[in-house]
PyMOL CGO cylinders between C-alpha atoms (Angstrom):
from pymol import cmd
from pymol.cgo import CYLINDER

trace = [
    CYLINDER, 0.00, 0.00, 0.00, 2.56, 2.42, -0.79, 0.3, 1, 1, 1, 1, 1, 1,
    CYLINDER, 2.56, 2.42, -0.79, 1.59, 3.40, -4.07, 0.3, 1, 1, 1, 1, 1, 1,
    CYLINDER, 1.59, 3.40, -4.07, -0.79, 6.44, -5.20, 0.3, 1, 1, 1, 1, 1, 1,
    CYLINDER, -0.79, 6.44, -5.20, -4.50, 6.51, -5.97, 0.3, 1, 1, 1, 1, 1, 1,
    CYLINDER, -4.50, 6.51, -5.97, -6.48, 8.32, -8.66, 0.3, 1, 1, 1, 1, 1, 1,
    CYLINDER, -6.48, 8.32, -8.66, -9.72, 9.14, -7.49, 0.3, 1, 1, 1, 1, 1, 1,
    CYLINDER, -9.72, 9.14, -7.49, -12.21, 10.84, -10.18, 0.3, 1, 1, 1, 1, 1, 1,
    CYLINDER, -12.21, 10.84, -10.18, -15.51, 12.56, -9.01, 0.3, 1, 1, 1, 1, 1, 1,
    CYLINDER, -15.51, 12.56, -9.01, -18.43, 10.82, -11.37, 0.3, 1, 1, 1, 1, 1, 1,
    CYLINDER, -18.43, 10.82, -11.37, -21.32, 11.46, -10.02, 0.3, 1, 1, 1, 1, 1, 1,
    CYLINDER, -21.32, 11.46, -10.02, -22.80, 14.66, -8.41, 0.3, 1, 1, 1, 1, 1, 1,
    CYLINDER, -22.80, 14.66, -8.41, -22.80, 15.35, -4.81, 0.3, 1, 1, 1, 1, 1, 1,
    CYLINDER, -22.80, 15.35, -4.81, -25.87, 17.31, -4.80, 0.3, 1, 1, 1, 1, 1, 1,
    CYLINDER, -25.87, 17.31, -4.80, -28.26, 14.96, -3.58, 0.3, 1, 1, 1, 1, 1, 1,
    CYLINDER, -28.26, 14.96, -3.58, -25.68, 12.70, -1.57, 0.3, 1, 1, 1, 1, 1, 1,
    CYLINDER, -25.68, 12.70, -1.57, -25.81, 12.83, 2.23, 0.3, 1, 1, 1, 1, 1, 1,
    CYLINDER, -25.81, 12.83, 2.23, -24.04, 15.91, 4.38, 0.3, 1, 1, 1, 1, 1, 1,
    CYLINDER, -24.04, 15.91, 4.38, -21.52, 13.60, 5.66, 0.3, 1, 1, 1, 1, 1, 1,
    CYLINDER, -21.52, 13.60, 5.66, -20.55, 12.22, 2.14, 0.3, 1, 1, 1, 1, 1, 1,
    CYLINDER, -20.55, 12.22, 2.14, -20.04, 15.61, 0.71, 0.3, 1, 1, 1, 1, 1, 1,
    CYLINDER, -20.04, 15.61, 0.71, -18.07, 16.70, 3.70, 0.3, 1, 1, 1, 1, 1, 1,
    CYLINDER, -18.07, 16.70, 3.70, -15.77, 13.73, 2.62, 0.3, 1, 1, 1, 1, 1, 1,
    CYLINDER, -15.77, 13.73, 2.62, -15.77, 14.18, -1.03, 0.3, 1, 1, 1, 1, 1, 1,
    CYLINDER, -15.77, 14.18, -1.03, -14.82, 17.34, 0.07, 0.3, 1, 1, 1, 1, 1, 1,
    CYLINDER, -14.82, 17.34, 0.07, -11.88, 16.73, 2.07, 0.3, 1, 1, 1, 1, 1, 1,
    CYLINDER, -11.88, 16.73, 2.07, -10.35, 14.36, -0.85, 0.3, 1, 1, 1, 1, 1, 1,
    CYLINDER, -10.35, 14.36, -0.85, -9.85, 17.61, -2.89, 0.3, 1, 1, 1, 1, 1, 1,
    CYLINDER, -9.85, 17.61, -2.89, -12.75, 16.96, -5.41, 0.3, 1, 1, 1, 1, 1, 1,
    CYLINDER, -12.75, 16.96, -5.41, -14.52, 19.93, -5.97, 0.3, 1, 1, 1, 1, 1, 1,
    CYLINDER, -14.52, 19.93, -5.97, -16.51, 19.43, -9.50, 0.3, 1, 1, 1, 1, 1, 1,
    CYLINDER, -16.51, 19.43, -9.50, -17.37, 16.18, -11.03, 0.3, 1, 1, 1, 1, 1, 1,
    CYLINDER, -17.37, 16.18, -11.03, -14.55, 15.04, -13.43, 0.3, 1, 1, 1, 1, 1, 1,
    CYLINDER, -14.55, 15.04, -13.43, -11.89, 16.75, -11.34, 0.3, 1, 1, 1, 1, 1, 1,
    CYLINDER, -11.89, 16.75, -11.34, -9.10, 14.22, -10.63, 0.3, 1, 1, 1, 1, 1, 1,
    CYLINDER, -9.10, 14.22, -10.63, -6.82, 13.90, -7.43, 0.3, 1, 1, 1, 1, 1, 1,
    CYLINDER, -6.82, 13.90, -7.43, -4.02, 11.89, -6.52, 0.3, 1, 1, 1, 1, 1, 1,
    CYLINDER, -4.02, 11.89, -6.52, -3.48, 11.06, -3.10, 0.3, 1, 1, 1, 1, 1, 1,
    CYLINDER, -3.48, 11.06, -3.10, -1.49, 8.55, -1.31, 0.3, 1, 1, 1, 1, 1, 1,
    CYLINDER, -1.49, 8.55, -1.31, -2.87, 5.04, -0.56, 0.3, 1, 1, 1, 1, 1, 1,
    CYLINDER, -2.87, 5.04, -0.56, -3.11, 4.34, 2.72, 0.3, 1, 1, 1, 1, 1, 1,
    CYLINDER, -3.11, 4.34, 2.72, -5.79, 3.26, 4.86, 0.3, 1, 1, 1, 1, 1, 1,
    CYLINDER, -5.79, 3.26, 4.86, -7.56, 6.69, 6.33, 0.3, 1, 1, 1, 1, 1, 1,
    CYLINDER, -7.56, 6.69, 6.33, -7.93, 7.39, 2.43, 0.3, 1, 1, 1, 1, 1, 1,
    CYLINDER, -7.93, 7.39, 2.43, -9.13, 4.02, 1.61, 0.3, 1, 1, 1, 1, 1, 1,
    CYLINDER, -9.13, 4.02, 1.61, -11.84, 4.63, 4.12, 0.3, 1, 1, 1, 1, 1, 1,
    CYLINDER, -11.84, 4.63, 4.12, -12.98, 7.67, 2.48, 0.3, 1, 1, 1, 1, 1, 1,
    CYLINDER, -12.98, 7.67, 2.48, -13.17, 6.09, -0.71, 0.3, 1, 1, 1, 1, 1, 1,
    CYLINDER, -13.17, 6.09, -0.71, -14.94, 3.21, 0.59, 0.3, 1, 1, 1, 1, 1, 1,
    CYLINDER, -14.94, 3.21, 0.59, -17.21, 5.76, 1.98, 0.3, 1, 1, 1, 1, 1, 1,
    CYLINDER, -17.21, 5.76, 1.98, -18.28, 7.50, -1.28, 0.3, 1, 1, 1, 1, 1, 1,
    CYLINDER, -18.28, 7.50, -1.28, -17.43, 4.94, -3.51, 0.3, 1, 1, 1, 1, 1, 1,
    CYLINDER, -17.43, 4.94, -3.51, -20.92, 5.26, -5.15, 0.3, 1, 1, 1, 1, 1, 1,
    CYLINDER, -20.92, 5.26, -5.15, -19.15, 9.09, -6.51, 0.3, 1, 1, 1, 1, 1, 1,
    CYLINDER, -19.15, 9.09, -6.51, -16.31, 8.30, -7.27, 0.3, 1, 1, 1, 1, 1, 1,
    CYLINDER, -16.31, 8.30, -7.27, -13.81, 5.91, -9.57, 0.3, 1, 1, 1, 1, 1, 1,
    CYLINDER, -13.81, 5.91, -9.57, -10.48, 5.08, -8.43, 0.3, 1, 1, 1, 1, 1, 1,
    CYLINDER, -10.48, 5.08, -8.43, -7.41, 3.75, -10.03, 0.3, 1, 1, 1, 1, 1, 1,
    CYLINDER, -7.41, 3.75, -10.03, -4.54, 2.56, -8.67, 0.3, 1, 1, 1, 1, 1, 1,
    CYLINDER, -4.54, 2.56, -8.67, -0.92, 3.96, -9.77, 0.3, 1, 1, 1, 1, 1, 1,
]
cmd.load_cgo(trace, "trace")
């Protein structure tokens, strides 16, 4: 787990809970398409596996 992820917004946040934009959020994705890369570990893991119903993730 000591590579990088990709995570891509999909799908919009507007009608997703408080808590899940609040983490969608705190990834760095701001409007859908936008495209972080953070580090894979498991708080961030977590997160995805939080929103994973927004977002796509690829693993570098």
């Amino acid at each position: 787990m000591a590579g990088k992820l990709k995570i891509t917004l999909v799908r919009s946040i507007n009608k997703a809970k408080e808590d899940q934009v609040a983490t969608v959020k705190a990834l760095g994705l701001k409007k859908i398409r936008s495209v972080v890369e953070q580090k894979d570990n498991p708080q961030i893991r977590g997160m995805v596996n939080k929103v994973s119903h927004l977002v796509a993730v690829e693993e570098i």
